[in-house]
C-alpha positions in Angstrom: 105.5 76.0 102.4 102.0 77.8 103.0 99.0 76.9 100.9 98.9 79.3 98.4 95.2 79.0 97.8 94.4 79.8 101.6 91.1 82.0 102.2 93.4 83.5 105.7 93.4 87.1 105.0 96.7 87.2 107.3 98.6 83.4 106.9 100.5 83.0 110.6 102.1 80.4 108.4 103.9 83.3 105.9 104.6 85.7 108.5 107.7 85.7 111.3 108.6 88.1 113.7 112.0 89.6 113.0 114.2 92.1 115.5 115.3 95.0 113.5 116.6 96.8 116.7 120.2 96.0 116.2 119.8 97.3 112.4 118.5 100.5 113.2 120.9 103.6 113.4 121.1 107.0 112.4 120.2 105.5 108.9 119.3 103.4 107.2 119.9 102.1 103.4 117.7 100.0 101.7 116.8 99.8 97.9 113.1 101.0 97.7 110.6 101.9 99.9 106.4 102.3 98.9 104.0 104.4 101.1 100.6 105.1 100.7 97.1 106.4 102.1 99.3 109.3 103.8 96.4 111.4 103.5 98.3 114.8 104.2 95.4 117.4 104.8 93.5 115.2 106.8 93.2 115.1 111.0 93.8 111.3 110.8 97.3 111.5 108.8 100.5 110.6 111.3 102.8 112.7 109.8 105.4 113.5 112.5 105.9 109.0 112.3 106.2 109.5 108.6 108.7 112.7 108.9 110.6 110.8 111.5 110.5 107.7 108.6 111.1 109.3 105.9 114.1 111.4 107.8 115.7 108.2 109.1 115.6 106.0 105.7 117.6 106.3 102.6 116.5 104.8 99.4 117.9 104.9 95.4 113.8 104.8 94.7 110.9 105.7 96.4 107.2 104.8 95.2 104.3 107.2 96.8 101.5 104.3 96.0 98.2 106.7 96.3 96.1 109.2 98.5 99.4 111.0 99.5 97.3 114.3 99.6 93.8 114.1 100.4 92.1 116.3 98.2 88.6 114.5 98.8 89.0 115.7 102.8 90.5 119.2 101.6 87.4 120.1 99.8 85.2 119.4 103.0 86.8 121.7 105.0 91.0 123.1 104.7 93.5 121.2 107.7 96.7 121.5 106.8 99.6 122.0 109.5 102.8 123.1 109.1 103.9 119.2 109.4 101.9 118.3 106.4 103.7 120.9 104.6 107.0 119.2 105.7 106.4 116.0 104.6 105.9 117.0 101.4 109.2 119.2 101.4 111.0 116.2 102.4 109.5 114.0 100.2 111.2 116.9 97.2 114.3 117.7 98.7 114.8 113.2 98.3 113.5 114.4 95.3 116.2 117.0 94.4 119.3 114.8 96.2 119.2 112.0 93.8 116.2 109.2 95.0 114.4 108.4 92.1 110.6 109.4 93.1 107.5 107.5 91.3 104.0 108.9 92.3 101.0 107.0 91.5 97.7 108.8 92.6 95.0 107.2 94.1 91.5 107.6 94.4 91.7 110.5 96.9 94.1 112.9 95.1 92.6 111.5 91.7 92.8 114.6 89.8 96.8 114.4 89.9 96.3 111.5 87.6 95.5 113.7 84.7 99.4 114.5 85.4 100.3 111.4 84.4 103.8 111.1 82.2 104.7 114.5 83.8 107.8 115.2 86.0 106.6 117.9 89.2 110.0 118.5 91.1 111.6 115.7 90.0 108.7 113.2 90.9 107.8 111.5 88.4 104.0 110.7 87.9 102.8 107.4 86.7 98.9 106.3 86.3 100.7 102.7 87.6 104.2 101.5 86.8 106.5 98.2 86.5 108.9 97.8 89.6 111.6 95.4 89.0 113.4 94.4 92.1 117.3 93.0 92.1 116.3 89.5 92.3 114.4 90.7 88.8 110.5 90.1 89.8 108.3 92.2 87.8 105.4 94.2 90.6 103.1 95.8 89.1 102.6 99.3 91.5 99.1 100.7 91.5 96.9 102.6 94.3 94.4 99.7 94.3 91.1 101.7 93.8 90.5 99.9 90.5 90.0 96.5 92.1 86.6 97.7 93.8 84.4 97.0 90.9 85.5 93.4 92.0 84.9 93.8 95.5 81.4 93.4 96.6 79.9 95.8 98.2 77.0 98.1 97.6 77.5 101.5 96.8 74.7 102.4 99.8 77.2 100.1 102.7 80.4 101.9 101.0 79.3 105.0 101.6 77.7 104.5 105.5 81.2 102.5 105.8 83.1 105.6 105.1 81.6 107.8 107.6 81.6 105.4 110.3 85.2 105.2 109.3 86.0 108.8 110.0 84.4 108.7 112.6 86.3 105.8 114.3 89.2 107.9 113.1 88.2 110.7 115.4 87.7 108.9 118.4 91.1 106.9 117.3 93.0 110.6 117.5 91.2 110.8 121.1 91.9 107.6 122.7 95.6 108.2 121.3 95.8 111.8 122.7 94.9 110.1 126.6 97.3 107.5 125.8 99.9 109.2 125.4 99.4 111.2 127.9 99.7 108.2 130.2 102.8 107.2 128.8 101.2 103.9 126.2 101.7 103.1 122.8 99.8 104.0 120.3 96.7 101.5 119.8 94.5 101.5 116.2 90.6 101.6 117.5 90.3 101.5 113.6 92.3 98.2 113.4 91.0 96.3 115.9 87.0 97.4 114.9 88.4 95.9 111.3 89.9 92.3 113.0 86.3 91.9 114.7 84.6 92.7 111.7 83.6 89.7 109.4 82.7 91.7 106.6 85.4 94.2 106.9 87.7 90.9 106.6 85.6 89.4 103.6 85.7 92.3 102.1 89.9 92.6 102.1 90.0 88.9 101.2 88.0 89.5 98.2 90.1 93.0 97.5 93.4 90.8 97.8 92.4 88.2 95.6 91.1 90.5 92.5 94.6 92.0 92.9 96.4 89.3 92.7 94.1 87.4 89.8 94.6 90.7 88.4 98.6 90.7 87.8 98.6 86.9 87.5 96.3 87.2 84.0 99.0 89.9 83.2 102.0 87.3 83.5 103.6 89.5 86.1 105.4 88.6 89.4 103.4 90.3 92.0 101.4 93.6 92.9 102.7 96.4 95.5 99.1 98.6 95.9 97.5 100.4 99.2 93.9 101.7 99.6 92.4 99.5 101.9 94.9 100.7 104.6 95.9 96.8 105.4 99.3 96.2 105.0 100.3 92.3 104.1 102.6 90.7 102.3 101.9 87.3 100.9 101.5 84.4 98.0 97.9 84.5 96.1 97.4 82.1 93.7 101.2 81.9 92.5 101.7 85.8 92.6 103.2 88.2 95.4 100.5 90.1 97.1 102.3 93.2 98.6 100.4 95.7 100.4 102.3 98.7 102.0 99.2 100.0 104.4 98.6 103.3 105.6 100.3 106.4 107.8 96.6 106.9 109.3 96.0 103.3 111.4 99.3 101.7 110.8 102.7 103.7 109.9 103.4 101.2 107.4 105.8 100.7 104.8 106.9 98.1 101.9 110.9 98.4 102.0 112.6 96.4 99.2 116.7 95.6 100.7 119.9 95.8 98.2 118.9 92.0 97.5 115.4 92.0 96.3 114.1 90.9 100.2 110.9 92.6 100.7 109.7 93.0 104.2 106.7 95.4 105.9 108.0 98.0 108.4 105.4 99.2 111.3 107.4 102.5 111.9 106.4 102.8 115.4 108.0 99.4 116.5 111.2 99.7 114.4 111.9 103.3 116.1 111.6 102.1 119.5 113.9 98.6 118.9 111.2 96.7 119.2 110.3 93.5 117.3 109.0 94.2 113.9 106.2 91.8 112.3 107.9 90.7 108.7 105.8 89.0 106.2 107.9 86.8 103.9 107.6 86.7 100.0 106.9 84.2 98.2 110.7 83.2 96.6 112.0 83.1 100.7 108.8 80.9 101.0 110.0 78.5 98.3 113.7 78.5 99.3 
């Protein structure tokens, strides 16, 4: 069983790699999904992997973890293709079929939090919410933002680190675009700039600990959350540290099985049979 108390932002110890070619069909069942940092509206967001995701997946409960729409990119300048537009469509007619939908904003479609307690469509809106999965763990599900007062990092480096960061988006949609072209997989500049980056990976250490110290004061089970667009799923300090990642870099997702299992989904691999990287929780740990 893996130290708990480890300072490895990514534990090779908690973490297998798992085939889910032979699972994958025209659908697929499982009891709940969580996707964030979708950021419809933006040139960065994947949409067409999430449409292809969300088309191919069926789920009694879906959680929408934060910066679904991103309002902060909206007000900069207006992108929104029609595939934006159908992501959200298909995200209501789940909606309107029967999946239970939870929406908890985050820090980039913010002003949807003063919806809180409201039902739009049949989603409901929650400022954060208890998840309780079949094996009965209590999650807490929250965006995430709210841990960066424990984070730190001066407001001056946050702010530079954000442009760079669209930027390295932009030459991310670039490099893709040739890549494609020549018939390769899709590669995240963005991702690998992170993994070289000792501060980036201080920075998601300290992020992932004040989540998890977080929950743990609260006598909870675990946290699902997004924001920093680093998917992971491990054991912090006793707790489940669940992060579902992003549809920008990644094409991530936390799915939740019939059984309780959680497990991290990198859409892109899963479509094409390949193997999938599968972080184990904390109670498959202990078995």
């Amino acid at each position: 069983m893996p130290d708990p108390t480890s300072s490895t932002p990514h534990d090779a110890a908690t973490r297998r790699v798992l085939p889910l070619a032979g699972s994958l069909g025209p659908m697929i069942r499982v009891r709940s999904v969580f996707i964030s940092d979708v950021h419809l509206g933006s040139r960065g967001c994947r949409a067409e992997a999430l449409l292809d995701f969300l088309q191919r997946v069926r789920c009694e409960h879906l959680f929408l973890v934060g910066d679904i729409v991103d309002l902060w990119n909206l007000r900069r300048g207006f992108h929104w293709p029609e595939s934006h537009t159908r992501v959200l469509r298909t995200i209501l007619d789940k909606a309107a079929a029967g999946t239970r939908v939870t929406y908890v904003p985050g820090n980039h479609d913010d002003d949807f939090r003063e919806l809180a307690g409201a039902a739009l469509r049949g989603v409901e809106v929650r400022r954060d919410c208890i998840h309780v999965t079949a094996d009965d763990r209590r999650l807490l599900v929250t965006h995430g933002d709210e841990f960066d007062g424990a984070v730190q990092c001066p407001e001056w480096l946050a702010a530079v680190g954000a442009t760079v960061y669209e930027v390295v988006l932009a030459l991310n949609h670039r490099c893709n675009g040739l890549r494609h072209r020549l018939g390769l997989p899709y590669w995240s500049l963005a991702g690998f700039l992170k993994a070289q980056s000792g501060r980036a990976l201080r920075y998601i250490e300290q992020f992932e600990h004040a989540a998890a110290q977080g929950v743990r004061r609260a006598g909870l089970d675990g946290i699902v959350c997004g924001h920093i667009h680093r998917q992971a799923l491990r054991r912090i300090e006793g707790v489940v540290y669940a992060n579902d990642g992003d549809w920008v870099e990644n094409c991530t997702a936390l799915v939740e099985d019939r059984n309780g299992r959680l497990s991290i989904w990198h859409w892109p691999q899963a479509l094409a049979g390949q193997p999938v990287d599968v972080a184990r929780t904390a109670v498959e740990e202990a078995a």
